[in-house]
DOLO-895173 format. One record per residue (C-alpha): x, y, z. Coordinates in nm, 2 decimals. Example, Ala and Ser with C-alpha at 12.3 -4.5 7.8 and 13.67 -1.06 7.14 Angstrom:
<marlums>
+--------+--------+--------+
:     xx :     yy :     zz :
+--------+--------+--------+
:   1.23 :  -0.45 :   0.78 :
:   1.37 :  -0.11 :   0.71 :
+--------+--------+--------+
</marlums>
This chain:
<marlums>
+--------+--------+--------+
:     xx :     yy :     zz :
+--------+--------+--------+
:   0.00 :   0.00 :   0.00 :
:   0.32 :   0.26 :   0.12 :
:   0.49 :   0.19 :  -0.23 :
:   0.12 :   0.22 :  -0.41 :
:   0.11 :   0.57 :  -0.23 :
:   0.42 :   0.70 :  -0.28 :
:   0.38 :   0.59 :  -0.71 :
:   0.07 :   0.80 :  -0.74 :
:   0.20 :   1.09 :  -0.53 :
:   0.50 :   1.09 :  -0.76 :
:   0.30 :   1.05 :  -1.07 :
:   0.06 :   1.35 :  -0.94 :
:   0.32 :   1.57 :  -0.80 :
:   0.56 :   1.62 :  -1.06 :
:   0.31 :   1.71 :  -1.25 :
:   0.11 :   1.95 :  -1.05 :
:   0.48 :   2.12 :  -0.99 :
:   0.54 :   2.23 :  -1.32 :
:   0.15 :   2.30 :  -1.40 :
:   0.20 :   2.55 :  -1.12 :
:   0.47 :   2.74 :  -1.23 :
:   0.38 :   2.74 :  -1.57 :
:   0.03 :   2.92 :  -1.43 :
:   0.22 :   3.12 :  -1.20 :
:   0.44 :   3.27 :  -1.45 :
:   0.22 :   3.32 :  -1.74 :
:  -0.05 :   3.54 :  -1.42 :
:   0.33 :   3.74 :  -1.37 :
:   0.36 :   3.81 :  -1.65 :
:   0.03 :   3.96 :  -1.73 :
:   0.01 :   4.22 :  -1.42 :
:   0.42 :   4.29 :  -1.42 :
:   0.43 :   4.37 :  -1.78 :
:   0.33 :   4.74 :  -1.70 :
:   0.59 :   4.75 :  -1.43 :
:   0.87 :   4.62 :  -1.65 :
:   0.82 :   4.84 :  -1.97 :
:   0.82 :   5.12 :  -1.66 :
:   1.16 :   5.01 :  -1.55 :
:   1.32 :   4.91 :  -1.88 :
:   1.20 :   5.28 :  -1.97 :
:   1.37 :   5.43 :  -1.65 :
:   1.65 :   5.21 :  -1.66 :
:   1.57 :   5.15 :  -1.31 :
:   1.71 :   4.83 :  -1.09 :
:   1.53 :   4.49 :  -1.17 :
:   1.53 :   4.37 :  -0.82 :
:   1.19 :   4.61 :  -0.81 :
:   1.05 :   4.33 :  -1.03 :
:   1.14 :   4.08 :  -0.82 :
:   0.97 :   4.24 :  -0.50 :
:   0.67 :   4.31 :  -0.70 :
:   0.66 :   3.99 :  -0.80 :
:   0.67 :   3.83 :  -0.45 :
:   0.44 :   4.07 :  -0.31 :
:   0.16 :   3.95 :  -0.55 :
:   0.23 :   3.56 :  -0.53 :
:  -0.01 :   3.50 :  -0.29 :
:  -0.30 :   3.65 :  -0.47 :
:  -0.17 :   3.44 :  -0.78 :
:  -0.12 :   3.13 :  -0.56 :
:  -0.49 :   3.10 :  -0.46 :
:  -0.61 :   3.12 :  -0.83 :
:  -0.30 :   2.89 :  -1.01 :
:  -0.33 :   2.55 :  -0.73 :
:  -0.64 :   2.49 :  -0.78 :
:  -0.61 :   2.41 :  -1.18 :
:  -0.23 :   2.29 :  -1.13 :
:  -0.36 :   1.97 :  -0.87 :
:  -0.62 :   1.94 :  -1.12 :
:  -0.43 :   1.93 :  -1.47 :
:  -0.18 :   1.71 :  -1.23 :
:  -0.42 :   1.45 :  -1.11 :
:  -0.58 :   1.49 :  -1.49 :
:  -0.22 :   1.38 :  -1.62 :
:  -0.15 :   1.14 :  -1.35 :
:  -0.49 :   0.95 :  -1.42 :
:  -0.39 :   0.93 :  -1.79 :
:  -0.08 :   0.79 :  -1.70 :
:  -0.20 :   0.52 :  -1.52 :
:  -0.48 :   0.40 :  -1.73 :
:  -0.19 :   0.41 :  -2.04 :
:   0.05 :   0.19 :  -1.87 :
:  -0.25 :  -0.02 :  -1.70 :
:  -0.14 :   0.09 :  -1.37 :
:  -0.49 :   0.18 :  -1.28 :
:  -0.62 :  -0.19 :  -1.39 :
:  -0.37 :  -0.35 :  -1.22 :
:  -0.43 :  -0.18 :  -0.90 :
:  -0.79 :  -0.22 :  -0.94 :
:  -0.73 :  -0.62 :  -1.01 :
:  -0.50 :  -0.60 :  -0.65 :
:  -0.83 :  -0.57 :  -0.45 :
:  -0.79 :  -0.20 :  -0.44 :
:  -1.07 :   0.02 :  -0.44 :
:  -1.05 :   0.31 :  -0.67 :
:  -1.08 :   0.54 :  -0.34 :
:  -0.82 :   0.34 :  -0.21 :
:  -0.57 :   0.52 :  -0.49 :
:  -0.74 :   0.84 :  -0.51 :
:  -0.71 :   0.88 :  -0.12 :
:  -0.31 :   1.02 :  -0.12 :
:  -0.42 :   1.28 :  -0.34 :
:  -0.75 :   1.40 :  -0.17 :
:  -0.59 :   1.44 :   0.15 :
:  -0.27 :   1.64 :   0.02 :
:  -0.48 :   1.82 :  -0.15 :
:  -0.76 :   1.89 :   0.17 :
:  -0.43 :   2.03 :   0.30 :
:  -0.35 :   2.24 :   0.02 :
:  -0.70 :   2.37 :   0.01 :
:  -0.69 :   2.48 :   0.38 :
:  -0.37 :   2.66 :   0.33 :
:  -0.53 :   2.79 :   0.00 :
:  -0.85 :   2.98 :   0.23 :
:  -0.57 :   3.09 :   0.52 :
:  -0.39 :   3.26 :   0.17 :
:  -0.69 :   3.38 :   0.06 :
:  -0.85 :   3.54 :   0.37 :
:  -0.49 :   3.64 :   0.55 :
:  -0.19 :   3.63 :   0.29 :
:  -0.28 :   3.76 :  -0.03 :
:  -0.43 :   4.09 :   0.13 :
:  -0.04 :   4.09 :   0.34 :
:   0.08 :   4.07 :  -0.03 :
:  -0.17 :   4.31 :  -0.21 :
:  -0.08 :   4.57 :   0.08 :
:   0.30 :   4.47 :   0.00 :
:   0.25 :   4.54 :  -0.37 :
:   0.13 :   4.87 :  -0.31 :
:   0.42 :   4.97 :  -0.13 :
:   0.63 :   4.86 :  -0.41 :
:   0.47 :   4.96 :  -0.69 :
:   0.48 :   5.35 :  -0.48 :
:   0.83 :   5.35 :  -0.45 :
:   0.85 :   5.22 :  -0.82 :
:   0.67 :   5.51 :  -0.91 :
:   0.87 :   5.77 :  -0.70 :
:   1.22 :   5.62 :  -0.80 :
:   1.11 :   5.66 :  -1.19 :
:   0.97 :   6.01 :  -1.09 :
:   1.24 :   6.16 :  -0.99 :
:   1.43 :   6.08 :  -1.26 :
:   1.35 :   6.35 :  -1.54 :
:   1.55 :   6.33 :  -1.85 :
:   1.64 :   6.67 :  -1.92 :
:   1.61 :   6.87 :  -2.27 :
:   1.29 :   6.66 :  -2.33 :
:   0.88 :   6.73 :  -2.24 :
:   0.82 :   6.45 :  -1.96 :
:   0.42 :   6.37 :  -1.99 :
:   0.42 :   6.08 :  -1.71 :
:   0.31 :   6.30 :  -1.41 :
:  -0.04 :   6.31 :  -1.53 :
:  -0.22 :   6.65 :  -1.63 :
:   0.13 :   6.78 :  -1.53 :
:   0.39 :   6.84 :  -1.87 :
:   0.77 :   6.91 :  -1.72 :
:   1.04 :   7.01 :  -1.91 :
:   1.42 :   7.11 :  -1.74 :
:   1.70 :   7.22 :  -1.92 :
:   1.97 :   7.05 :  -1.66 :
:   1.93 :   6.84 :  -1.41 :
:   2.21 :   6.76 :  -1.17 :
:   2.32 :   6.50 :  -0.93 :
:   2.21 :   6.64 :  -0.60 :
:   1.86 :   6.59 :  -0.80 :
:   1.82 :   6.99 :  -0.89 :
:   1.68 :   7.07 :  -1.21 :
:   1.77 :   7.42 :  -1.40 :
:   1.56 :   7.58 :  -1.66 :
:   1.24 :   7.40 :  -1.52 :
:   0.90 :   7.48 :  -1.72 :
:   0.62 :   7.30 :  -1.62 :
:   0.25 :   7.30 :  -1.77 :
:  -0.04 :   7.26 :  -1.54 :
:  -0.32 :   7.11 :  -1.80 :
:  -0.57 :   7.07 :  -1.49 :
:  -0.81 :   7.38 :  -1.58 :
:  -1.08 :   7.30 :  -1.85 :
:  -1.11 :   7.67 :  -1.95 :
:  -0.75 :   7.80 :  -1.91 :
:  -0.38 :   7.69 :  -1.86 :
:  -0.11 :   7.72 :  -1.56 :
:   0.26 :   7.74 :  -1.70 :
:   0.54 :   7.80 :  -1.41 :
:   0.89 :   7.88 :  -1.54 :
:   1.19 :   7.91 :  -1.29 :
:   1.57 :   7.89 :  -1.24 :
:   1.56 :   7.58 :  -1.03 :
:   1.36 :   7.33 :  -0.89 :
:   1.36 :   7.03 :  -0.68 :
:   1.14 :   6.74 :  -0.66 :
:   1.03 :   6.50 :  -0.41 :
:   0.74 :   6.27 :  -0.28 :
:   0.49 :   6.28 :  -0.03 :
:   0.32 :   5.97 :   0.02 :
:   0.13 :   5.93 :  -0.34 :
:   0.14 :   6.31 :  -0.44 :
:   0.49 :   6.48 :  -0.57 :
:   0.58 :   6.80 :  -0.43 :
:   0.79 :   7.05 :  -0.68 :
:   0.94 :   7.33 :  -0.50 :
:   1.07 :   7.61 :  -0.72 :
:   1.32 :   7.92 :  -0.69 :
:   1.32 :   8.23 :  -0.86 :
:   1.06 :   8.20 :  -1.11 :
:   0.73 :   8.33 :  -1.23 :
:   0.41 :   8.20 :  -1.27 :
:   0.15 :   8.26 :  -1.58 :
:  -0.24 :   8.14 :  -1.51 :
:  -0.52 :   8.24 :  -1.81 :
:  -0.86 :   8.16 :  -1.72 :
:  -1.09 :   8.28 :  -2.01 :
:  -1.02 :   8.60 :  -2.10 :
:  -0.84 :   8.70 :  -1.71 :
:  -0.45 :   8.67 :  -1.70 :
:  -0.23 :   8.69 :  -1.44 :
:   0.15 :   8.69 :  -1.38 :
:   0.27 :   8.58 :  -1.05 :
:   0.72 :   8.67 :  -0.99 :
:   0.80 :   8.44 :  -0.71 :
:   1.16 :   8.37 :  -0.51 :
:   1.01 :   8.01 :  -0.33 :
:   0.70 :   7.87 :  -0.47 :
:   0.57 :   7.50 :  -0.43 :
:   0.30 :   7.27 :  -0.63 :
:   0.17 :   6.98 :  -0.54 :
:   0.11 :   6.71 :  -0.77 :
:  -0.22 :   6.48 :  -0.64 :
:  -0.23 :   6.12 :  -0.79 :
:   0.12 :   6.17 :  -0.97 :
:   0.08 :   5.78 :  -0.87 :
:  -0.19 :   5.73 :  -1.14 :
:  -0.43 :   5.43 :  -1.17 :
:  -0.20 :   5.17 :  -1.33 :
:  -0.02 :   5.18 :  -0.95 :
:  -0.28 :   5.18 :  -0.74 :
:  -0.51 :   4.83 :  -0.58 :
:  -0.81 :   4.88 :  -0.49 :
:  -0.90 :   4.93 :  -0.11 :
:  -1.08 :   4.61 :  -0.05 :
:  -0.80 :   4.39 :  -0.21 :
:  -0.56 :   4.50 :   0.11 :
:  -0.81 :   4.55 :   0.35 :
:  -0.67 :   4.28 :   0.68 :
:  -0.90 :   4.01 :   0.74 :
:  -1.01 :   4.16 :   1.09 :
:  -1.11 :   4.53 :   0.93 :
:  -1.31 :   4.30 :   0.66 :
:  -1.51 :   4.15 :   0.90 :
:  -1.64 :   4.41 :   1.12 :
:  -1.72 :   4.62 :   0.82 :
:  -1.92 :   4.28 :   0.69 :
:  -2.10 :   4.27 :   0.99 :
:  -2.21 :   4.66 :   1.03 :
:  -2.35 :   4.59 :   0.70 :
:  -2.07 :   4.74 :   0.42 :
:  -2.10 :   4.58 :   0.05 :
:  -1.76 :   4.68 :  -0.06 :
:  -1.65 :   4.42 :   0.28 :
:  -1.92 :   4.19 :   0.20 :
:  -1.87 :   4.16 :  -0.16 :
:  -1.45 :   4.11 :  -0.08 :
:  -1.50 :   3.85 :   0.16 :
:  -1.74 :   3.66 :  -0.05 :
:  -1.46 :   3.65 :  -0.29 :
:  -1.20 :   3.57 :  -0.09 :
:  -1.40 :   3.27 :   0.05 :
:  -1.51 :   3.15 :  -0.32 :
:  -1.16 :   3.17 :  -0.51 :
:  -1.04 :   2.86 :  -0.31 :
:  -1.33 :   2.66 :  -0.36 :
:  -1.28 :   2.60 :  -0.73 :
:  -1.01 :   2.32 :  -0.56 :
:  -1.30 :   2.09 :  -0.43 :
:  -1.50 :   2.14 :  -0.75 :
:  -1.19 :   2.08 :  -0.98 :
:  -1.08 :   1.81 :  -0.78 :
:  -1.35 :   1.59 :  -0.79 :
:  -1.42 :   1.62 :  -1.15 :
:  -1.08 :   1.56 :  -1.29 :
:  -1.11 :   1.17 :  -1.23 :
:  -1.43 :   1.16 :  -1.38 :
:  -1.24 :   1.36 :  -1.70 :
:  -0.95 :   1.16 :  -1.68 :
:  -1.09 :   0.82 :  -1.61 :
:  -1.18 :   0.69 :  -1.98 :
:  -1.28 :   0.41 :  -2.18 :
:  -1.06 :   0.20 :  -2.39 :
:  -1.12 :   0.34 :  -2.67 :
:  -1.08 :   0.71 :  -2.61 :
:  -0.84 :   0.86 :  -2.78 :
:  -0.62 :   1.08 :  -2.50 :
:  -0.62 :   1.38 :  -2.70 :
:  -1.04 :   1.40 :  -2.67 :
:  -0.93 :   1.37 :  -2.27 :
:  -0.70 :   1.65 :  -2.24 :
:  -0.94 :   1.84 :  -2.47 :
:  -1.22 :   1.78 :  -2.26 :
:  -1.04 :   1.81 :  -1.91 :
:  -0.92 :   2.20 :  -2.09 :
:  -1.30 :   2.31 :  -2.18 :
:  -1.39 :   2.20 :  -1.80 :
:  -1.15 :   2.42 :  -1.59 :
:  -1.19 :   2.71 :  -1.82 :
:  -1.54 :   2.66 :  -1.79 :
:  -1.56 :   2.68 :  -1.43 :
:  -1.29 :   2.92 :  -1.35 :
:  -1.41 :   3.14 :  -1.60 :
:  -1.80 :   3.09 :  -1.47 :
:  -1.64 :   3.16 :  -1.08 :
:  -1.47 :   3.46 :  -1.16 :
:  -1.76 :   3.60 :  -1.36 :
:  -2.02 :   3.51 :  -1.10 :
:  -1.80 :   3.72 :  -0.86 :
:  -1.75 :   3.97 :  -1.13 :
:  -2.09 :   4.05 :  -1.15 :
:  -2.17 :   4.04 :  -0.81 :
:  -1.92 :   4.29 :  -0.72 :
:  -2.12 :   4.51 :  -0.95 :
:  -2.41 :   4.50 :  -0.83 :
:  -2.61 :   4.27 :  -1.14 :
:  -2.65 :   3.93 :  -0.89 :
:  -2.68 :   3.86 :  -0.52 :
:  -2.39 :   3.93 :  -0.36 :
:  -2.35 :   3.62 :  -0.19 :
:  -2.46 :   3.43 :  -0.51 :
:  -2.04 :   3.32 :  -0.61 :
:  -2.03 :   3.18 :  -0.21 :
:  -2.33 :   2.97 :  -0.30 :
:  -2.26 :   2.86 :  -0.64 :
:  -1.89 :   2.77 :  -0.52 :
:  -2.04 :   2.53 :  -0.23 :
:  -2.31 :   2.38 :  -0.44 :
:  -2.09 :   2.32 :  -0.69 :
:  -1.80 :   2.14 :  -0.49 :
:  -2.09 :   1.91 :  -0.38 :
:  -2.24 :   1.84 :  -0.69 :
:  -1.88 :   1.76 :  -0.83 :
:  -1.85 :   1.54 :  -0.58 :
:  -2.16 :   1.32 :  -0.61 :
:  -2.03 :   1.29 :  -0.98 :
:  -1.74 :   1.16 :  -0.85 :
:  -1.88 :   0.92 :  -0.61 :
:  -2.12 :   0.76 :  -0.90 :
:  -1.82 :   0.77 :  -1.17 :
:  -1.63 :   0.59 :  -0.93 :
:  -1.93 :   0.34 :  -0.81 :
:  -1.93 :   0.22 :  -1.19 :
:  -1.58 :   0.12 :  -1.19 :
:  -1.48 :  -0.24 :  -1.04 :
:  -1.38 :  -0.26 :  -0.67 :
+--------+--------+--------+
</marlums>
């Protein structure tokens, strides 16, 4: 029975393994592609890209193990029935819960690590990532290249004629593009840039300011004048509140009645339960007749995750939105992780003990 185990772990785990960070990487790559044309454009240090890409692992963790034990047991399955492993067993006296048993309770743990990740970690990392992708954002900043109209401080257009190491900029012109019905342009003889929290504080010397409202026009001569920049950050570097909420916050704003809380915590609960549901079906996937070609299985076993993944997310997509009951995804996720598993339990009834 100890040798059975340890075959099928092996023949499910190696697997699984490279299933995982396959899915891992190709999620990276997705949501650090922004971040890495960013630094490749401010020839900043790549070790911000590896930060970044620990800090969001967790979140990417939660939604890659569940279809990496599945396209492993999937595999593993296929395996077996090729090289009449699973017959063999089966003509042994062993019960086909007898070999599925190592996997379901590796995987049990998995999935209880997967909702303490879900609930606790990934917001850790989300919060994490957020961090990172503002320092990201200030390091690039406060690197202008000089001689040339810098557009990526939002409404903001900066221009500097020097800028020298002590990170002073000469011949500064900046455009302030925020008015609807007028402009802002600030020339001066220096200027010197620097962050507070998300907003970016230029503080020029000797200089004079031009505002045109409509037909009014002003000229402001200044020796010390200082703009602040709100949500130099932009979109592209911020995560939503909810994502890095702390799983104590959550739940007191779930229970005083908040939807945003609701709605995140719903989610968080109903990512990991694609595990159960993906779990049980891929024996009854995997498990074929003689004649099935395993092409048709792999095919088949591809159409079911991205049917359910896809179905979860959008369930929680909408939800979120307001278009279904927000607890609807919670639901769904349970009913389906049962129903999977009565499909199991009669797929596996019609099989000889």
């Amino acid at each position: 029975m100890q040798a059975l185990t340890r075959h099928v772990l092996r023949l499910w785990g190696v697997p699984t393994l490279w299933f995982l960070l396959a899915t891992i990487a190709v999620l990276l790559l997705g949501r650090v592609m922004h971040a890495l044309e960013y630094i490749a454009e401010k020839g900043l240090s790549w070790s911000w890209l590896g930060l970044l890409a620990l800090a969001v692992l967790p979140y990417f963790l939660v939604l890659a193990a569940p279809i990496a034990i599945y396209a492993g047991l999937v595999v593993a399955l296929s395996s077996m029935q090729e090289h009449n492993e699973w017959t063999a067993a089966l003509a042994l006296g062993r019960s086909p819960w007898e070999v599925l048993r190592p996997v379901f309770v590796v995987a049990a743990l998995v999935g209880a690590f997967l909702v303490w990740a879900s609930l606790v970690w990934a917001p850790w990392g989300a919060q994490s990532a957020q961090l990172v992708l503002q320092k990201l954002r200030t390091s690039g900043a406060l690197t202008i290249a000089p001689q040339r109209f810098n557009e990526e401080l939002g409404p903001f257009v900066l221009y500097a004629e020097r800028t020298l190491p002590d990170g002073r900029m000469q011949g500064v012109l900046v455009e302030d593009r925020r008015l609807r019905r007028g402009m802002v342009v600030i020339w001066a003889r220096e200027a010197r840039m620097a962050f507070s929290g998300a907003d970016l504080v230029l503080a020029f010397t000797d200089g004079v300011r031009f505002e045109r409202e409509g037909e009014a026009r002003r000229v402001v001569e200044f020796a010390r004048y200082e703009v602040r920049m709100s949500g130099v950050l932009g979109q592209s570097f911020r995560l939503p509140e909810p994502s890095t909420a702390g799983i104590a916050r959550l739940w007191h704003a779930a229970k005083r009645g908040s939807r945003w809380a609701q709605a995140e915590l719903v989610r968080r609960i109903a990512l990991p339960l694609a595990l159960p549901i993906l779990l049980c079906l891929a024996p009854v996937v995997a498990l074929r007749r003689a004649r099935t070609l395993p092409g048709v299985v792999y095919g088949r076993a591809l159409l079911l995750v991205l049917v359910v993944e896809n179905a979860l997310l959008a369930t929680l997509r909408a939800a979120d939105k307001g278009g279904l009951w927000l607890w609807l995804p919670l639901m769904m996720g349970l009913l389906g992780a049962v129903a999977s598993a009565i499909v199991l339990a009669r797929r596996l009834a019609r099989l000889p003990a």
